[in-house]
C-alpha positions as CSV (number, residue, x, y, z in Angstrom):
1,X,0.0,0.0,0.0
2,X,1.3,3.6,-0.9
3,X,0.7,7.0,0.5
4,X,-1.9,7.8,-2.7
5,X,-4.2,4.0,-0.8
6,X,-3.7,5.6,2.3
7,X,-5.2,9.0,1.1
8,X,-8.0,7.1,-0.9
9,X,-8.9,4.9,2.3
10,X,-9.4,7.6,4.3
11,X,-11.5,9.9,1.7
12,X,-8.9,11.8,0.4
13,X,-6.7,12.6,-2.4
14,X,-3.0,12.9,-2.1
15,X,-2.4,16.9,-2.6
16,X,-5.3,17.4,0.5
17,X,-3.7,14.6,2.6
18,X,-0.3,16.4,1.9
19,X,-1.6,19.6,2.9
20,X,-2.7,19.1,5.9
21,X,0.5,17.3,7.1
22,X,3.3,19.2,5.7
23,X,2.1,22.6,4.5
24,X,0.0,23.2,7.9
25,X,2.3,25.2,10.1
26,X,3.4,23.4,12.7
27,X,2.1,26.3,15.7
28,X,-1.4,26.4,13.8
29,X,-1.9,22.4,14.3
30,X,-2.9,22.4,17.8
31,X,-4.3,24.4,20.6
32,X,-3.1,23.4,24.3
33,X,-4.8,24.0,27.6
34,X,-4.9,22.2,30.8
35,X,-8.0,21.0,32.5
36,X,-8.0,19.8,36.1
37,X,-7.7,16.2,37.5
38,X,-10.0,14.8,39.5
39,X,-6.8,13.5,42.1
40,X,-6.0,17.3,41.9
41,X,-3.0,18.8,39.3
42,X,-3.7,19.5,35.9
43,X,-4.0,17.6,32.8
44,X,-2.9,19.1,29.4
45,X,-4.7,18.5,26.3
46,X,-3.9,19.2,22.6
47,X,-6.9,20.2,20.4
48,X,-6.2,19.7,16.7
49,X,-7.4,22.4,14.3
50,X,-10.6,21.6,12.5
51,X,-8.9,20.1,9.1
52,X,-6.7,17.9,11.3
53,X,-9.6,16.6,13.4
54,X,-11.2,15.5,10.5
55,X,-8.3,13.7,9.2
56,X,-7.8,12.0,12.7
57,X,-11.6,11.3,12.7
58,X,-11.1,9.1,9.3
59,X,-8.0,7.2,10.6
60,X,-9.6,6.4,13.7
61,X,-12.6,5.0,11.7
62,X,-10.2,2.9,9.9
63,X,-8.1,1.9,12.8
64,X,-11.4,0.9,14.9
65,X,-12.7,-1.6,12.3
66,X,-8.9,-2.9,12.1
67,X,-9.6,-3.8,16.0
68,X,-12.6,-5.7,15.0
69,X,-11.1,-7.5,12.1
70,X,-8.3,-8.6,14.2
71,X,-10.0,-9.6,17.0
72,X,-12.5,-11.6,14.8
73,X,-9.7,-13.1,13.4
74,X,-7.9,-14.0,16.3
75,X,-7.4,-18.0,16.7
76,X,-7.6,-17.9,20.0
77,X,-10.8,-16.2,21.6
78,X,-10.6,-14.4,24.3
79,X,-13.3,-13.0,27.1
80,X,-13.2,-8.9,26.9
81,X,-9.7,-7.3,28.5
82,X,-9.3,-3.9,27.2
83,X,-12.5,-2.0,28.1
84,X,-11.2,1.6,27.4
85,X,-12.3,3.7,24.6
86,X,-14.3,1.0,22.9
87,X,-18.4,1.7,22.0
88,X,-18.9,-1.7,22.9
89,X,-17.3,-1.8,26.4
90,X,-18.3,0.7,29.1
91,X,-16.2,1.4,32.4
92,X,-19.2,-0.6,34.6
93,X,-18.3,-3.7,32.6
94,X,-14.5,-3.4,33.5
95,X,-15.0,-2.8,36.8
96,X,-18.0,-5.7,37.1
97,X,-15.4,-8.5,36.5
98,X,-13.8,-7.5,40.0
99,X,-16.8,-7.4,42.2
100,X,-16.9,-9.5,45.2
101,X,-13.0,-10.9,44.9
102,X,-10.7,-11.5,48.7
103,X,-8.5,-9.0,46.6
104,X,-8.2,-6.3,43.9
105,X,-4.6,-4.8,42.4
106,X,-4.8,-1.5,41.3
107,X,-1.9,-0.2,39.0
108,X,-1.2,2.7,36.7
109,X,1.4,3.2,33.9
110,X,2.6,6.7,34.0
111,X,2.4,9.3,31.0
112,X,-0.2,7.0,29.2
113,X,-0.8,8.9,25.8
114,X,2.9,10.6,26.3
115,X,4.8,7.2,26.3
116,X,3.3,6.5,22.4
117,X,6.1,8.6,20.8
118,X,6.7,9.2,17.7
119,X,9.5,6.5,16.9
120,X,6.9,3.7,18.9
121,X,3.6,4.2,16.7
122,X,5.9,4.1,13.2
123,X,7.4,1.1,14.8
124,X,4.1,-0.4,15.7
125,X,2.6,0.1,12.0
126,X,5.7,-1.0,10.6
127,X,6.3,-4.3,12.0
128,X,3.0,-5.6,13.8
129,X,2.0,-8.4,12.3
130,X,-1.9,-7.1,11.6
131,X,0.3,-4.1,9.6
132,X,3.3,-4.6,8.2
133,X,3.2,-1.3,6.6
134,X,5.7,0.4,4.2
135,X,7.9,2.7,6.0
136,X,6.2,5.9,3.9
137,X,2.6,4.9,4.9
138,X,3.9,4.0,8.6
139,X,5.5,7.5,9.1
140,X,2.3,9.2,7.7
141,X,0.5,7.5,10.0
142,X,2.1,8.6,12.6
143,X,3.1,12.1,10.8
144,X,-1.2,12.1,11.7
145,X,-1.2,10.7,14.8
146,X,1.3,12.5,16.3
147,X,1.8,16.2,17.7
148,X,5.9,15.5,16.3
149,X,6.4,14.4,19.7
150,X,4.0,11.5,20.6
151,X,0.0,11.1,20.7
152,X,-1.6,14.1,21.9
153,X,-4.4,13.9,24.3
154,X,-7.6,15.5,22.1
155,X,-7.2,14.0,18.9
156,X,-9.6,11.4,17.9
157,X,-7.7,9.1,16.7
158,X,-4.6,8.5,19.5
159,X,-7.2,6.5,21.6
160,X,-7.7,3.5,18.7
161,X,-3.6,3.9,18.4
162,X,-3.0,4.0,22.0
163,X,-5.8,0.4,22.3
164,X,-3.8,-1.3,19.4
165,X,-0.2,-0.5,20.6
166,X,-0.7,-1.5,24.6
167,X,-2.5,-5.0,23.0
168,X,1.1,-6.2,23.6
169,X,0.8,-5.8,27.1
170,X,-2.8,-7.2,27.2
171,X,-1.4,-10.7,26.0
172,X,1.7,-10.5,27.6
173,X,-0.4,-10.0,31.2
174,X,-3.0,-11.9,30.7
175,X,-0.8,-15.1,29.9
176,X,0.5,-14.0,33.6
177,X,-2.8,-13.6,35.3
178,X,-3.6,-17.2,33.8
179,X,-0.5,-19.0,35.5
180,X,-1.4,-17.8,38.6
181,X,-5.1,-18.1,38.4
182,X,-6.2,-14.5,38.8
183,X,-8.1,-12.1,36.9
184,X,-6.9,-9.4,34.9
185,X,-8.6,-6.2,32.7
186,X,-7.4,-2.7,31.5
187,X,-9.1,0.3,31.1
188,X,-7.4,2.6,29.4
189,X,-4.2,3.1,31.5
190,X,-6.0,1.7,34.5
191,X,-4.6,-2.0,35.2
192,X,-6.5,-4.6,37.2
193,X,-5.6,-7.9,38.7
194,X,-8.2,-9.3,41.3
195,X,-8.7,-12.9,42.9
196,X,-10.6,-14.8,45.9
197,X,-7.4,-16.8,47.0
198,X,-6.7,-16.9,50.4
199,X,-3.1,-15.4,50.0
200,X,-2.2,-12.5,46.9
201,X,0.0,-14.8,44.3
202,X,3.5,-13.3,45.7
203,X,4.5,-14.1,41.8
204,X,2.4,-10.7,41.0
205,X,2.9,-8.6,44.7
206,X,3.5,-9.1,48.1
207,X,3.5,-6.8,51.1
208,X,6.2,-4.8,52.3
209,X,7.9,-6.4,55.1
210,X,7.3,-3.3,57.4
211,X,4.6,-1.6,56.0
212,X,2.0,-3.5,54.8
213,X,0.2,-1.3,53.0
214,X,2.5,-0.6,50.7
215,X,3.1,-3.7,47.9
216,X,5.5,-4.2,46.0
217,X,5.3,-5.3,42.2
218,X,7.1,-8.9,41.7
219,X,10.1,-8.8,39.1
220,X,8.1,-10.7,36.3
221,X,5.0,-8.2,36.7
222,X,7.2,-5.2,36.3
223,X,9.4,-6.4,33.4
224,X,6.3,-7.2,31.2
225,X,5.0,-3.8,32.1
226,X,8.3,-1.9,31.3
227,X,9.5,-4.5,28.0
228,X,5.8,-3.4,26.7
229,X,7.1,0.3,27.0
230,X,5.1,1.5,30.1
231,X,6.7,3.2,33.1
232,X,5.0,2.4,36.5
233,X,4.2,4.9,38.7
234,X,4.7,3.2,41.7
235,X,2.4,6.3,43.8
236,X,-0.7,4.6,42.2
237,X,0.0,1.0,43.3
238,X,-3.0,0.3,45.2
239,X,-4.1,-3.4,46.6
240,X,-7.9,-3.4,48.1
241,X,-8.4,-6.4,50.5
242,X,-11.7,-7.5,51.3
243,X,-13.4,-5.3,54.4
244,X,-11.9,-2.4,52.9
245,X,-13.3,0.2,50.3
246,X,-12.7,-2.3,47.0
247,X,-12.3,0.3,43.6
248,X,-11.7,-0.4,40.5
249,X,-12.1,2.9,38.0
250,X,-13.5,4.6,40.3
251,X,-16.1,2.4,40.9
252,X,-16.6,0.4,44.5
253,X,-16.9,-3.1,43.7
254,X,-16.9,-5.1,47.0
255,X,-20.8,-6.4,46.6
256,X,-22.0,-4.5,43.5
257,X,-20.8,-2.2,41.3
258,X,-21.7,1.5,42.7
259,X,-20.3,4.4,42.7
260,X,-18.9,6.3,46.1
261,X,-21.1,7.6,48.4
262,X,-19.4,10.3,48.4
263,X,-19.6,11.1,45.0
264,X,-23.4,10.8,45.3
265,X,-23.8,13.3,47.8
266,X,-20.9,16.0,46.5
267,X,-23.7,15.6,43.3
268,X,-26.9,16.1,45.2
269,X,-24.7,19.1,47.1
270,X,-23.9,20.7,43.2
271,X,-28.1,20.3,42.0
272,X,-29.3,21.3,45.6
273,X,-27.1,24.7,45.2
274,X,-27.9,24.9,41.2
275,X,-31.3,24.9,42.1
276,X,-31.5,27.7,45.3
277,X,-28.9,30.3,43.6
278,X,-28.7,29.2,39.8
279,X,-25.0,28.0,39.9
280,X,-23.2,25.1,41.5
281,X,-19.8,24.9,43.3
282,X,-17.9,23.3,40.0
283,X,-14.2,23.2,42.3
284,X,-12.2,25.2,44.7
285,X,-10.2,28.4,43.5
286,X,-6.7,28.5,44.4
287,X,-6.1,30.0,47.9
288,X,-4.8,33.9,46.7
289,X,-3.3,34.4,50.3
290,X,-1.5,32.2,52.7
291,X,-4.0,31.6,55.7
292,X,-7.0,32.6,53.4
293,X,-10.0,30.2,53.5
294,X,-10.2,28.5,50.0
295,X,-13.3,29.4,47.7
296,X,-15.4,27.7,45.9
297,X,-15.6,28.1,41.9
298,X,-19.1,28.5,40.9
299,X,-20.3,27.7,37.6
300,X,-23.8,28.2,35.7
301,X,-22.6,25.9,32.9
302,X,-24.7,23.0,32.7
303,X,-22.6,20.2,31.4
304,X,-20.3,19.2,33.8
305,X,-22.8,18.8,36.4
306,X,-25.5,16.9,34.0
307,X,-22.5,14.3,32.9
308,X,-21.7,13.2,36.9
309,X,-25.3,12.5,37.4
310,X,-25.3,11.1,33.8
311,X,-22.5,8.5,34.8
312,X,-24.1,7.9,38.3
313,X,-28.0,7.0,36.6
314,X,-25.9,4.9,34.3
315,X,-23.9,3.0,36.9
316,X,-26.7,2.5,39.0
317,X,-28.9,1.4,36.7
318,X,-26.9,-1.1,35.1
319,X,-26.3,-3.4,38.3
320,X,-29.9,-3.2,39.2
321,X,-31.4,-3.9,35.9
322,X,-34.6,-2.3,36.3
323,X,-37.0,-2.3,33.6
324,X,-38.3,1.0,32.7
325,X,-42.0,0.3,33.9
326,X,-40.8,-0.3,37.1
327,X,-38.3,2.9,37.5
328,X,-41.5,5.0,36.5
329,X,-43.3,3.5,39.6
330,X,-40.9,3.3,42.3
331,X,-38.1,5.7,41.3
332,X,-34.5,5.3,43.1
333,X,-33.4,8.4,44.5
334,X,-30.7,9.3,41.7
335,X,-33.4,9.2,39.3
336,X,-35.4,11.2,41.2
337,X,-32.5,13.7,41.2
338,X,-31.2,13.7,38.0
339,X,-35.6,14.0,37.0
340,X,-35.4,17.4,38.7
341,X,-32.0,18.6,37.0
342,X,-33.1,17.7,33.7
343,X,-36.5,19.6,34.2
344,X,-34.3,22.3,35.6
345,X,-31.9,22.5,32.2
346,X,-34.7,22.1,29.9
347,X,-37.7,24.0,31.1
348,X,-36.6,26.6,33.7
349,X,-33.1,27.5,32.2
350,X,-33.9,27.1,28.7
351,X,-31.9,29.7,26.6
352,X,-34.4,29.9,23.5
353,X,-38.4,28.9,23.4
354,X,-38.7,25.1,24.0
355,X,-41.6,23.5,21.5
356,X,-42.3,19.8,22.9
357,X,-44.3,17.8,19.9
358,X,-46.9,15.2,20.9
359,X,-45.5,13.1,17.5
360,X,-41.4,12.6,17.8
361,X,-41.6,13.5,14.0
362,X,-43.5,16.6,14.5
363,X,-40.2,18.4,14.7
364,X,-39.1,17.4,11.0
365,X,-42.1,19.1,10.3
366,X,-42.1,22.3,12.2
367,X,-38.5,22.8,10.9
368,X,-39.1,22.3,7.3
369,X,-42.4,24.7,7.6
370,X,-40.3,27.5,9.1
371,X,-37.3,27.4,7.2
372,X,-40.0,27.7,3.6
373,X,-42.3,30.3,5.5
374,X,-40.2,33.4,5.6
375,X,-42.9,35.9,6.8
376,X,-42.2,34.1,10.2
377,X,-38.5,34.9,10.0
378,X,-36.5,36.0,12.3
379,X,-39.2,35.3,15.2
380,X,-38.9,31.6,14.5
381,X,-35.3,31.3,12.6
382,X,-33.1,32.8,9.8
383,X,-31.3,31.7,7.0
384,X,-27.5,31.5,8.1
385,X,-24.2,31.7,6.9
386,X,-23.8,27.7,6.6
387,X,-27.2,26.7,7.5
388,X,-30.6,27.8,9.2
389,X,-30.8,29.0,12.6
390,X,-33.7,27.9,14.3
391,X,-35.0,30.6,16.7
392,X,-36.5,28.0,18.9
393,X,-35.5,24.5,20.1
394,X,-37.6,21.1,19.8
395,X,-37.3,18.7,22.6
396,X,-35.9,15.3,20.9
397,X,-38.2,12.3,22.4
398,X,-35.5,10.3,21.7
399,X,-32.2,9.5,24.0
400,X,-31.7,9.2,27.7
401,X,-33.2,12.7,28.6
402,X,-36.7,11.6,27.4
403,X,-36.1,8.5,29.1
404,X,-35.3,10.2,32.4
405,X,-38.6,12.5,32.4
406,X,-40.5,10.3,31.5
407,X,-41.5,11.2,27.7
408,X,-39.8,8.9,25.8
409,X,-41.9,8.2,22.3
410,X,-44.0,11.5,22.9
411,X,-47.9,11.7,22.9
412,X,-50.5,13.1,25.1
413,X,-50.4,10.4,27.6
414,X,-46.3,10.8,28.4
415,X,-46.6,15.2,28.2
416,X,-48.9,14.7,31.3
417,X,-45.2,14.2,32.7
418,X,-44.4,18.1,31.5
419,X,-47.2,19.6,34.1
420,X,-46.9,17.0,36.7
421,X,-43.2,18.6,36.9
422,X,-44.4,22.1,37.1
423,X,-46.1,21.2,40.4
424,X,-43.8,19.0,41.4
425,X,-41.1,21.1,41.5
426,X,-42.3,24.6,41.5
427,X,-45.5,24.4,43.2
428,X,-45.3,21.4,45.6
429,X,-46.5,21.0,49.3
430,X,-42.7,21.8,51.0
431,X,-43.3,18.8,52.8
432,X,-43.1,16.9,50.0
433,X,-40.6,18.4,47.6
434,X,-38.5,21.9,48.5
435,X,-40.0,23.8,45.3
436,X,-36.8,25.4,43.3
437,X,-35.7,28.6,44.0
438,X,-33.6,29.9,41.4
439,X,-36.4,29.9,38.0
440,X,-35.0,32.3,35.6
441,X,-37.9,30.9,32.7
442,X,-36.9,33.7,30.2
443,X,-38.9,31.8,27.4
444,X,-41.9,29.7,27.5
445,X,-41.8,26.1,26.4
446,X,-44.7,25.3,24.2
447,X,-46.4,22.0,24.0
448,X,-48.2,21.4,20.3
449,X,-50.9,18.7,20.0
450,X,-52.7,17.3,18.0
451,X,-56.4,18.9,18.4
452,X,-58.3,15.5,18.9
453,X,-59.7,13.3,21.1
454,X,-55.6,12.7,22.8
455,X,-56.1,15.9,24.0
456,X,-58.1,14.5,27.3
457,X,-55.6,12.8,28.8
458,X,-53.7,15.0,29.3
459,X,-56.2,18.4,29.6
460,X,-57.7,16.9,32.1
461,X,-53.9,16.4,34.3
462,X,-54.0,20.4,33.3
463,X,-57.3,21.2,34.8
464,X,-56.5,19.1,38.0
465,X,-53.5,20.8,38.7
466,X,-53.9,24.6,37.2
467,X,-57.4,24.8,36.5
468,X,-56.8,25.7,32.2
469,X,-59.2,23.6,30.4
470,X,-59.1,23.1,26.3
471,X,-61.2,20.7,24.4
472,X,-61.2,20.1,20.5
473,X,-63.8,23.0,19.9
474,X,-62.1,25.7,21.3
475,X,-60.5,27.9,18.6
476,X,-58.0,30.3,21.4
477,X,-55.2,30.9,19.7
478,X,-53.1,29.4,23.2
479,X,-53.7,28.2,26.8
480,X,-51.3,29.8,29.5
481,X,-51.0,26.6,31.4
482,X,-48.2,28.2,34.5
483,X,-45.6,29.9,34.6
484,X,-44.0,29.5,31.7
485,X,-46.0,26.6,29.9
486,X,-48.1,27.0,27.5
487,X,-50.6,25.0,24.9
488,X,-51.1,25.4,21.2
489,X,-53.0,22.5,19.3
490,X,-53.1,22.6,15.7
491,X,-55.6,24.3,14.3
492,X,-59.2,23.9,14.3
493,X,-61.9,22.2,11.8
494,X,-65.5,22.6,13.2
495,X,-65.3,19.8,15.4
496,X,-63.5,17.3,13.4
497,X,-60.0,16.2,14.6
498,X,-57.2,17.6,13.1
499,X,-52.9,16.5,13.3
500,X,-50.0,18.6,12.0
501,X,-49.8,16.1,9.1
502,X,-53.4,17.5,8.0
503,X,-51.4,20.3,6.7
504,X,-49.8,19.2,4.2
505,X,-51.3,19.3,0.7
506,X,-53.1,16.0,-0.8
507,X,-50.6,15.4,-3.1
508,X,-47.8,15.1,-0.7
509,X,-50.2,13.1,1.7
510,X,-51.1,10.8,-1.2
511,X,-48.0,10.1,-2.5
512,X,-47.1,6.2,-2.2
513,X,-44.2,4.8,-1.6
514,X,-43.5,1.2,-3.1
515,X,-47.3,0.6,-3.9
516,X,-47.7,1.7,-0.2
517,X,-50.0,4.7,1.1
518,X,-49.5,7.1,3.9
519,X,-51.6,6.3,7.1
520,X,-51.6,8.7,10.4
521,X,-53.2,5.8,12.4
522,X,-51.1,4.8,15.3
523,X,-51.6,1.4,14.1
524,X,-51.2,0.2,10.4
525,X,-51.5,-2.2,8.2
526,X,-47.5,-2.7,7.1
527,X,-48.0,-4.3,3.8
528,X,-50.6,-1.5,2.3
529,X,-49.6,1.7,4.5
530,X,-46.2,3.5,5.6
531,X,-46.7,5.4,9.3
532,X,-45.4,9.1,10.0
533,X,-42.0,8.4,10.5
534,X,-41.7,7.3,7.0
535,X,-44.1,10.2,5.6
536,X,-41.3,12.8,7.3
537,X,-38.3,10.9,6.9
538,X,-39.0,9.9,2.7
539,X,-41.7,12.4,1.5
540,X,-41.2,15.6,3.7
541,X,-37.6,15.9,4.3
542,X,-36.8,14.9,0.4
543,X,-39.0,17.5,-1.1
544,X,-39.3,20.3,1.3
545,X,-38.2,22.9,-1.2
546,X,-41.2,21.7,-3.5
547,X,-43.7,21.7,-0.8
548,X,-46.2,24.4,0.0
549,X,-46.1,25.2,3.6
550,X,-49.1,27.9,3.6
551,X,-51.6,25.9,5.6
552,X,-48.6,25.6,8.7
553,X,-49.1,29.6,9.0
554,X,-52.0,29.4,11.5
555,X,-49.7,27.2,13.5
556,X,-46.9,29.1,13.1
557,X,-48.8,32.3,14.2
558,X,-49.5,30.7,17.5
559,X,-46.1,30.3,18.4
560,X,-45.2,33.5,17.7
561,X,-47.9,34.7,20.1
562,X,-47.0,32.6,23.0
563,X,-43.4,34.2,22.1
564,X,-44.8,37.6,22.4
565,X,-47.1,36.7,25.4
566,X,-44.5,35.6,27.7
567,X,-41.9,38.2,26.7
568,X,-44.9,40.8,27.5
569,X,-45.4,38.9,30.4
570,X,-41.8,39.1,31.9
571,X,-41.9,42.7,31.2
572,X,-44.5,43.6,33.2
């Protein structure tokens, strides 16, 4: 293979490939910062520039299904080892072959990425077996891969290079943890060896003589580590006995797989103060004076504090295995938390009007409508440089967000979840939920229904809990629900039923597909009909720019009022 495959395999040509590598100076390639550690110090990561990433994005592609092919190949199969930076393998799984063991051996290589120079991934390309690369297609490689130096942390593709290089070690330890009957797995640069034998196989560690908390690594152990190319730093050497604290990643694994308590409660500390002042203590500032009492860095930024209780549900969730019925009815308590952030982040500090569809292909709809209709524009979006910019947001009924609040797959009977939360969390008996404090609700979030007989279900949770009733024949233009929810249904026909596919034209609505017709019943006959995911997805999206949008306008104008409403409304 020559430089002009490589180029071609990874959706180039030669002259762009070349580019990139050699005519990109070599200051413009990356830009460096340092994010903290969670053990405390800093950790310094090299972004590539935009072109690079790209290019790094390809080769990893490449490189990942060279993992797969080999390990298909492999003639002798082998359980799961390497659990780090894999779609497939998740930290919880690494951490769940470890649970419930007499002991657990914690040890981590030093300078993970760092120790993949330059010289070591041309090597690797150049003589692995799997490989066997020309020397001009192994330095390009690596000409890609690396920063000149070695594998930067924060380019996409030095994870899949880093996995394929430290396979070496994989074999050469797990042909050690066989001998002596043990257990071993790596996650990322995180190496485990665990076992339920009385005594720790002193041909792997033993105790110090005078300190025995402190183990040393046997002579075999630390040879394969260092003749792989990994330093140890001896600092991290941890061994976890049984009636102590067992961890593994991070995770405790002496019964179950769980994360620290302590973890748990530092997160429902963050949400408890995100919710009374708006921002959450993110870490502590550096102390400015000596003697000074340190402060805590707060943060209104969203993220960080939505992807610990992210990796908490996820933990949690996978040892107990609960189905989804049975989380709705008897909630544990980190769902009930992470429930109240996510209605936090997506209905009180929303930062553009949220529309929530009954139909999770309502969006497609509403998009498409808005981008053609420009007398709605810029109230509901603008044309942009690249693309359109949507003024407003649609809540996605798909992913783990849905899942979490309870409106996974959209329709009226989930959005009774939407004003069960307002009361829940905003107007709640104190002694059954503190209502939050801190509700900036600078734009309303809209819920569009379908104007037929759905809408019961959930007007009548509505009329419970706010006293707002709508029904099919009532033509308002919206229903101020609380605070800053609001109703629109589509608009009205006499007292027929209408959905948001009844305005499209007849021709698009009658157009078949493969001798098939379009059918907005929820349930259809599959050989005859095609549902409304298909009528977006292959008749809408396809020919938006041919379709007349006019009869959306009504619909459209709604919106904008509830936009004007509640901006008059906070202005007041």
């Amino acid at each position: 293979m020559s430089r002009k495959d490589l180029a071609g395999i990874l959706g180039y040509n030669p002259s762009s490939l070349t580019a990139i590598i050699y005519k990109t100076p070599n200051a413009s390639k990356y830009t460096t910062f340092e994010i903290d550690k969670k053990s405390g110090g800093k950790r310094t990561i090299k972004a590539p520039s935009p072109k690079l990433k790209k290019l790094q994005s390809h080769l990893s592609h490449v490189l990942y299904q060279c993992i797969s092919e080999i390990e298909k190949n492999r003639e002798c199969k082998l359980k799961p080892i390497s659990f780090g930076f894999r779609k497939d393998r998740s930290i919880f799984e690494n951490a769940a072959r470890h649970k419930r063991r007499r002991w657990v051996l914690n040890i981590d290589p030093e300078n993970f990425f760092p120790s993949f120079n330059f010289g070591r991934v041309r090597g690797f390309f150049l003589k692995d077996r799997a490989f066997a690369l020309n020397p001009e297609v192994a330095t390009t490689i690596a000409q890609i891969a690396c920063d000149g130096a070695a594998l930067p942390q924060g380019s996409p593709c030095s994870p899949v290079i880093s996995e394929l290089i430290a396979q070496i070690l994989d074999m050469r330890l797990v042909r050690l943890a066989k001998k002596f009957g043990v257990t071993y797995t790596r996650y990322a640069d995180d190496i485990t060896f665990s076992t339920s034998q009385k005594e720790f196989p002193t041909g792997l560690a033993r105790p110090d003589g005078t300190n025995p908390t402190i183990w040393h690594l046997s002579d075999d152990l630390v040879g394969k580590i260092t003749n792989s190319g990994f330093t140890i730093n001896s600092n991290k050497t941890r061994m976890h006995f049984r009636g102590s604290r067992q961890m593994v990643t991070g995770l405790v694994v002496n019964e179950k797989v769980n994360i620290r308590s302590d973890y748990y409660r530092r997160a429902r500390a963050m949400c408890h103060h995100l919710f009374r002042n708006g921002q959450y203590f993110k870490s502590m500032l550096p102390q400015e004076k000596d003697g000074e009492e340190p402060k805590p860095e707060l943060t209104g930024n969203l993220n960080p504090l939505e992807g610990i209780l992210s990796y908490v549900y996820a933990v949690t969730q996978r040892e107990e295995r609960r189905n989804d019925q049975d989380q709705r009815q008897k909630p544990r308590a980190i769902r009930k938390l992470y429930r109240r952030f996510l209605f936090y982040k997506y209905f009180i500090a929303l930062k553009a009007p949220l529309i929530v569809t009954e139909g999770k292909t309502d969006p497609i709809h509403l998009r498409e409508a808005v981008k053609s209709r420009t007398k709605f524009h810029p109230a509901l979006g603008k044309p942009g440089k690249d693309r359109f910019d949507h003024a407003v947001r649609y809540f996605n009924h798909g992913g783990l967000a849905s899942e979490i609040l309870d409106l996974a797959g959209g329709g009226t009977s989930n959005l009774r979840s939407i004003p069960i939360d307002y009361k829940r969390n905003l107007h709640a008996n104190k002694k059954e939920q503190k209502a939050i404090a801190r509700c900036p609700m600078r734009f309303p979030v809209i819920l569009v229904l379908d104007n037929d007989d759905g809408l019961k279900t959930i007007s009548s949770t509505i009329k419970e809990m706010f006293k707002v009733e709508f029904v099919v024949s009532s033509d308002a233009d919206f229903y101020h629900v609380t605070d800053n929810l609001y109703v629109v249904k589509t608009p009205e026909n006499g007292n027929k039923n209408t959905s948001i596919e009844d305005l499209f034209p007849d021709k698009w609505r009658n157009m078949e597909l493969r001798g098939k017709k379009f059918s907005s019943a929820n349930k259809i006959d599959s050989s005859k009909e095609y549902g409304k995911e298909v009528f977006a997805k292959s008749v809408v999206k396809p020919n938006a720019c041919q379709i007349d949008f006019s009869a959306f306008d009504p619909l459209l104008e709604r919106l904008c009022k509830v936009i004007e409403h509640h901006s008059g409304a906070r202005a007041s």
